[in-house]
Phi, psi and omega in degrees: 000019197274330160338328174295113199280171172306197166263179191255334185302155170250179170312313209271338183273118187235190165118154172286359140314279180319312182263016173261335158305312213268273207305336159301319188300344195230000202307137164195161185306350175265326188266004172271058168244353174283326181294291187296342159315338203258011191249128169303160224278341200230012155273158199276139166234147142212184196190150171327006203233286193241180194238357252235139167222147194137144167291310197280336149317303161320304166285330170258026154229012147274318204281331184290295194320304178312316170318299195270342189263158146207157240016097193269124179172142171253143159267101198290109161256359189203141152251081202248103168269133155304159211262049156216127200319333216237019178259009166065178194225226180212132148262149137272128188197183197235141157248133171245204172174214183162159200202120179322334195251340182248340197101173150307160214188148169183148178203152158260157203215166186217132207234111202255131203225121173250149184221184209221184193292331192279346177123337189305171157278111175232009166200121167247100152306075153249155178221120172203134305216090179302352181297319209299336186261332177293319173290015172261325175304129180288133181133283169306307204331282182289009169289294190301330210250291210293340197257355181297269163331295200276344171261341169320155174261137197253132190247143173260217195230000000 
């Protein structure tokens, strides 16, 4: 992971947001059990990919990422809590990974985050634009670029 920059929070930024940022931000295949310590027992995860509700779902499909990915990391470039402290936020960030099929790889995504009275994570949203992952595949690669190219809009002069 070292390709990955630090998180941008600093030490003086506190709150159950922040430290649920500092913990995506440091996330690895050894450490998700500090990530389920911060999620209710009944949180919603989704994502262009899954649907999920439940903490051990939720963990096992970091954990299948960690499985299937390497050098794995988000980058924290933003932290916006909503203005009760325990009502969770928006993060913004960049992910990377690698993979034998695709190579290296990153997109940024943005992560709508609800917390419950005790401070847990009780909707993790994220979003972000799966072609960026799909033009990596060899095969989709030229699909996506021929449907890129045939929906554009052609402006003349």
């Amino acid at each position: 992971m070292d390709t990955m920059a630090e998180t941008t929070i600093t030490q003086t930024e506190s709150g159950p947001l922040h430290a649920y940022a500092d913990t995506l931000g440091s996330l690895n295949a050894h450490n998700l059990a500090s990530l389920s310590e911060q999620l209710a027992v009944n949180v919603v995860f989704t994502d262009p990919f899954h649907r999920v509700q439940g903490r051990d779902r939720f963990i096992t499909i970091m954990d299948d990422m960690f499985q299937r990915l390497d050098n794995v990391g988000f980058k924290i470039h933003q932290v916006t809590p909503n203005p009760a402290p325990t009502s969770g936020g928006f993060l913004y960030w960049t992910f990377a990974a690698e993979n034998k099929l695709t190579g290296r790889f990153s997109f940024e995504g943005v992560s709508r985050i609800e917390m419950d009275q005790q401070g847990l994570i009780s909707r993790h949203e994220d979003y972000w634009d799966s072609a960026e992952l799909y033009r990596r595949i060899p095969g989709l690669k030229v699909l996506f670029n021929w449907l890129r190219k045939r929906s554009a809009t052609s402006i003349e002069p």
